[in-house]
C-alpha positions as a printed Julia matrix, in Angstrom:
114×3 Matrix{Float64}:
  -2.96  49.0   -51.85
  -3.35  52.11  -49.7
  -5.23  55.55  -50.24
  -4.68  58.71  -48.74
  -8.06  59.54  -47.81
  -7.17  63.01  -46.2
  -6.36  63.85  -50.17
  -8.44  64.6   -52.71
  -6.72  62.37  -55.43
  -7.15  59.47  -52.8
 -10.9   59.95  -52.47
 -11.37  60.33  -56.01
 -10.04  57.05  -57.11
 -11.59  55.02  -54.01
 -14.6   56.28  -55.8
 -13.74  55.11  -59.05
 -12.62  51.63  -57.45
 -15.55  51.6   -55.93
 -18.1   52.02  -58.8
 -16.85  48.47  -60.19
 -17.42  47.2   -56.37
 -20.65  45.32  -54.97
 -20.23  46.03  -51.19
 -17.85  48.14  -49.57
 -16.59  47.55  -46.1
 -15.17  50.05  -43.61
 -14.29  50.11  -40.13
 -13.78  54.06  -39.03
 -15.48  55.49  -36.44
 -18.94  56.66  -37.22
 -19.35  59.75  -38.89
 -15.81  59.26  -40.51
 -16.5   58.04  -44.3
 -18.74  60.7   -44.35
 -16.39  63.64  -43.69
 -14.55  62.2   -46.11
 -17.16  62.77  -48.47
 -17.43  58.69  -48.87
 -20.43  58.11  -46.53
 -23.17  56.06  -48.09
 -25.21  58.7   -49.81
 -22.35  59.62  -51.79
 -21.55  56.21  -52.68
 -24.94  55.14  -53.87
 -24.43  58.42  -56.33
 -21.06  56.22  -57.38
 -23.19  53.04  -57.64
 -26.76  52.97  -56.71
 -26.68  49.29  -55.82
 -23.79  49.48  -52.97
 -23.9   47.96  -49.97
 -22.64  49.43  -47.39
 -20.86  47.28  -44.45
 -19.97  49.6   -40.99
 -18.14  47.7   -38.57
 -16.9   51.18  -36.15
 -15.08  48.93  -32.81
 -18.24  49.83  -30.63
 -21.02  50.2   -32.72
 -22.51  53.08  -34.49
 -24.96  54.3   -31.41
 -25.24  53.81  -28.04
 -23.06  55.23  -24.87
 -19.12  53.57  -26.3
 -20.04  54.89  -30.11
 -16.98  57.37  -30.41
 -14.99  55.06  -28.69
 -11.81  54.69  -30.55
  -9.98  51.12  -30.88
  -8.27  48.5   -32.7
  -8.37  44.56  -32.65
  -6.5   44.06  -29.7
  -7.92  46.34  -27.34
 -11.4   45.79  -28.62
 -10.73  41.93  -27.64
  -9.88  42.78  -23.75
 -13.18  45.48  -24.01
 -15.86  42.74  -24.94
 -13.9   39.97  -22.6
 -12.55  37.91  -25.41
  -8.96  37.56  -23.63
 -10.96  35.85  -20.39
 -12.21  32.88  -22.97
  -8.44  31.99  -23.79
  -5.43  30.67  -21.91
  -5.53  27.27  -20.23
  -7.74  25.79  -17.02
  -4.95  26.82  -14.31
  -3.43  29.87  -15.44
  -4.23  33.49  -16.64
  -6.29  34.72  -19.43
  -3.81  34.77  -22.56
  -4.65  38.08  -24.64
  -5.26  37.33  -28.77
  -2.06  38.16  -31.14
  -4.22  39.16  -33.9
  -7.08  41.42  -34.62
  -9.55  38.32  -34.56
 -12.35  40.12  -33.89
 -11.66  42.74  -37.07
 -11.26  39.69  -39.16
 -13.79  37.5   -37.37
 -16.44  40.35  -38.6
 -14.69  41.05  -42.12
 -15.47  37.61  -42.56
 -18.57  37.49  -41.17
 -19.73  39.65  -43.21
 -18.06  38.51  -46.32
 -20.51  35.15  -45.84
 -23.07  37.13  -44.73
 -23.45  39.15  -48.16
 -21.9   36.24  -50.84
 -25.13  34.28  -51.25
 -26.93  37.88  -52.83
């Protein structure tokens, strides 16, 4: 399923979906669910009970906050690509977004014993 967020009709049912939700995860730069009127105050006005998972590429403070990435890139950033490849050749860069789903998961284990 996909919303348009940058719609009203989008926002409005992700709010809806999201009052029948326990957590809710995101991954946008900080500040972003909030323009879009879905930061957490408005949530917990949806559900008062939410929790709210932000997982923004480089954290939500500190000097690389607004920095703007995806899986792949992230993983050369934080020097995942130098722990793969073999003993006598290059690094060998990931194929997926590990660490997006590395964290997803993360936190999915992280918040399933509450």
């Amino acid at each position: 399923m996909t919303l348009n967020l940058k719609k009203p009709e989008g926002v409005a049912l992700a709010r809806e979906l999201i009052a029948h939700c326990d957590v809710v995860v995101e991954n946008f730069g900080p500040g972003v669910m909030s323009g879009l009127g879905l930061g957490y105050a408005e949530l917990a006005e949806v559900k008062s009970d939410i929790v709210m998972f932000s997982m923004p590429a480089a954290g939500l403070y500190g000097p690389l906050s607004n920095l703007r990435t995806y899986g792949l890139s992230l993983a050369s950033i934080t020097g995942m690509d130098s722990l793969t490849g073999y003993d006598d050749g290059p690094p060998s860069r990931w194929r997926t977004p590990s660490p997006i789903l590395s964290t997803a998961s993360w936190a999915r284990s992280r918040f399933s014993s509450r």
